[in-house]
N, C-alpha and C positions, 0 to 999 in steps of 0.2 A: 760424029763417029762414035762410036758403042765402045763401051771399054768393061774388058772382061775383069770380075773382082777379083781382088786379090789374094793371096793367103790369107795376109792377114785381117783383111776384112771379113772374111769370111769365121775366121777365129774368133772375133770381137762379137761376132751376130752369136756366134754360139754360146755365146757366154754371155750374152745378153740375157737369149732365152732361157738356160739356165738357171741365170740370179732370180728371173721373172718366176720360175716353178718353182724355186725354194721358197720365193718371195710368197706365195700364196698357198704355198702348203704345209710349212715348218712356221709362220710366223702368225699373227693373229688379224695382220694388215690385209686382208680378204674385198677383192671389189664386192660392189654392192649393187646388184642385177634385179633389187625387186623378190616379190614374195606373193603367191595366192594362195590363201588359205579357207577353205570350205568350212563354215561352221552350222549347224544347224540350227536349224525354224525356232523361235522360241515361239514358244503356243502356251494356250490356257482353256483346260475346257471345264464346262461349269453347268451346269442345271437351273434350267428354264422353266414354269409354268404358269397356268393361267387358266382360269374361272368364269362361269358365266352362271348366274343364276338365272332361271327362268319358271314362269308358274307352270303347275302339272297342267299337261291337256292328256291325259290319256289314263284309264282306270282296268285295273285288272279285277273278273270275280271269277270265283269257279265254285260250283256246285253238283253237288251228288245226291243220286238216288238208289236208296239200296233197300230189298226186299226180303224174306224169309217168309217161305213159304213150303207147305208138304212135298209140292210137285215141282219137278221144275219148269212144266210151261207156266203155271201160277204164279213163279218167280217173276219167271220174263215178262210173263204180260203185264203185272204190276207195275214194275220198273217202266218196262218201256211206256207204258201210258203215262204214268206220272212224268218220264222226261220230254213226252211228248208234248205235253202240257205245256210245260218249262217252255220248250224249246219256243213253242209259239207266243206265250206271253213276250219272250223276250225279243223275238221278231216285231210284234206288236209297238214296241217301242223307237221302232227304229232301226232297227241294231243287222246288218248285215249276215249274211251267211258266211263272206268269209273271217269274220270277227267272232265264231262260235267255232270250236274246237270239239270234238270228244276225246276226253284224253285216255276214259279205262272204261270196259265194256266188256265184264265178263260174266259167268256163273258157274258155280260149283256144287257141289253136293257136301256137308258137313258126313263128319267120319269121327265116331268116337271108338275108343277099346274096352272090353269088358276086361277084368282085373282077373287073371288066372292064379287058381292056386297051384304050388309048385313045392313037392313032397322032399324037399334036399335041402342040406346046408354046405357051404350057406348058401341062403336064398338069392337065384338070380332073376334079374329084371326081364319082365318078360308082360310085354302091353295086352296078350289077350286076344281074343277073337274080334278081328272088327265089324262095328256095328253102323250104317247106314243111317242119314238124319234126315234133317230137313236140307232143301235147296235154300242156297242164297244167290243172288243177283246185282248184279251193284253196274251201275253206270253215271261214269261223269263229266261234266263240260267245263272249259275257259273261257271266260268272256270278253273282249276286249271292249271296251266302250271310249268313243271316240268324241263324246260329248261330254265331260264330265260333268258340266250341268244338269245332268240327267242320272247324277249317279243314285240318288236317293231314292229316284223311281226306281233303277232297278233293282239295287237292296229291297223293296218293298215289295217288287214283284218277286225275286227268289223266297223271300221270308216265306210269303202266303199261298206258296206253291207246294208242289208235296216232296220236296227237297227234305234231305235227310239230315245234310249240312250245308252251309254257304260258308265260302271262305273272299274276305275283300270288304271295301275296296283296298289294292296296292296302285297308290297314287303314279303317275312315273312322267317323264317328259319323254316326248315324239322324238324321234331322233335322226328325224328328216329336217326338225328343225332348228337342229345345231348350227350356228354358223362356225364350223370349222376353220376355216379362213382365219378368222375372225383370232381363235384361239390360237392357231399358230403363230399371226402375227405378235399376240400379246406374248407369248409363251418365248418368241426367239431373245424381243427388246425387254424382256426381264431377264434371258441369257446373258446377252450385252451388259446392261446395269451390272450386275454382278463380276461381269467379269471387270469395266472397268474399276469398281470399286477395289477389285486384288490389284489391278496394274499400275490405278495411283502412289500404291502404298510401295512402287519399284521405280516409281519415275518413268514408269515406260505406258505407249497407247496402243487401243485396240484396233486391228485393223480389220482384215478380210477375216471370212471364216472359211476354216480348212474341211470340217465336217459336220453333218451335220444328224442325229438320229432321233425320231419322231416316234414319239408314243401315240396312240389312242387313245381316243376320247370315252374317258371313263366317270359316266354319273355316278351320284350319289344319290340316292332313291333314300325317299322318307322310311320311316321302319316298317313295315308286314303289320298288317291291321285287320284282324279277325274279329269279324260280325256274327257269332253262332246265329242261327237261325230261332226266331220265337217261337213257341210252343203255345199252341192253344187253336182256336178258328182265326179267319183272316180279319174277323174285326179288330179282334184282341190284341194283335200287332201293332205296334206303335213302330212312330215313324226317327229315324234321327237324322241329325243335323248332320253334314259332312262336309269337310273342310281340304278342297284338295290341295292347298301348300305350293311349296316349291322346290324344284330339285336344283342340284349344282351340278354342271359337266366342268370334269376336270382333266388339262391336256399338258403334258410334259415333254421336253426337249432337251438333249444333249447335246451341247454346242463346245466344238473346238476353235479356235478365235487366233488369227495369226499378232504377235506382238513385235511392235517394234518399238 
């Protein structure tokens, strides 16, 4: 049989739950429900890179011909005949069509001023009537040479041609034959090293990495090495020694590193 509560039980619960709300809001005796708190990632991000030396396979020259003459077809024909020369010795050697460049290939006409007298003061500047010269013409090519065993010949064929200047060889490494790969991988696992070397010093270790940003492979080319061109006939030229060295490609990475 069911029995309905009483007053005063009904009193007692109310005053139960009452002590129970003071209990946990005026007093310091507070249950204990647990806690989540979000803290953030510690990370570490640090710079990576990495080296590969390799010997140069590949020679840069360039070479010009320039004329001064009355006329200006006198000009061009000059020039042009003498690069035409060029152009063919250096085919002679091997050396492809698409590894020859022209880089300038112009002509002009020199232009002087006759010096005007001018009856005032003060005297203002004033260049004169102008006067008409001779024609100059100038034309020049880049070589690339893909044999650099062969670089002395072609120094020897620019010298003895009717080139005005030769400028080279600038030694350089292929850059088909980079192993990229190759540097990335070195360039991340020097990120790592470094970074754990800062996380020892916290007592804490490296883990995933969060990001990651890739620089380009960037050689270091020996210095610019200019050959003037000999003076005299083609015997008179002497021959030198060339030494094509080696370059360094260098690859760098930005690595952020999750720690825990």
């Amino acid at each position: 049989m069911n029995q309905k509560p009483t007053l005063n039980s009904l009193i007692v619960a109310f005053l139960l739950v009452l002590g129970l709300i003071a209990l946990t809001r005026f007093t310091p005796l507070k249950p204990h429900w647990g806690s989540l708190e979000m803290r953030p990632t510690a990370t570490i991000t640090v710079t990576g890179e990495a080296k590969q030396e390799q010997a140069n396979q590949l020679a840069q020259f360039n070479a010009g011909v320039e004329s001064i003459e009355a006329t200006k077809e006198e000009a061009l024909n000059k020039t042009n005949e003498a690069m035409n020369e060029l152009i063919a010795a250096v085919k002679a050697l091997g050396i492809e069509e698409k590894d020859i460049q022209t880089e300038v290939a112009n002509v002009y006409q020199e232009t002087e001023y006759e010096q005007a007298e001018i009856m005032i003061y003060p005297p203002m500047p004033d260049r004169g009537s102008a006067v008409k010269g001779n024609w100059r013409a100038n034309n020049s090519v880049s070589i690339k040479l893909r044999q650099v065993n062969l670089a002395e010949d072609l120094l020897a064929v620019l010298n003895q041609s009717g080139a005005n200047y030769v400028d080279g060889p600038n030694f350089m490494i292929d850059d088909s034959m980079v192993d990229d790969e190759l540097l990335l991988s070195e360039a991340v696992a020097d990120a790592k090293a470094k970074a754990e070397s800062v996380a020892a010093g916290s007592k804490q270790k490296v883990g995933k990495i969060i990001s990651l940003n890739e620089g380009g492979v960037y050689p270091f080319y020996n210095a610019y090495e200019t050959m003037p061109m000999a003076m005299g006939s083609a015997k008179d030229v002497s021959r030198v020694e060339l030494e094509p060295g080696s370059s360094t490609s260098y690859k760098s990475v930005t690595v952020t590193f999750e720690l825990y």
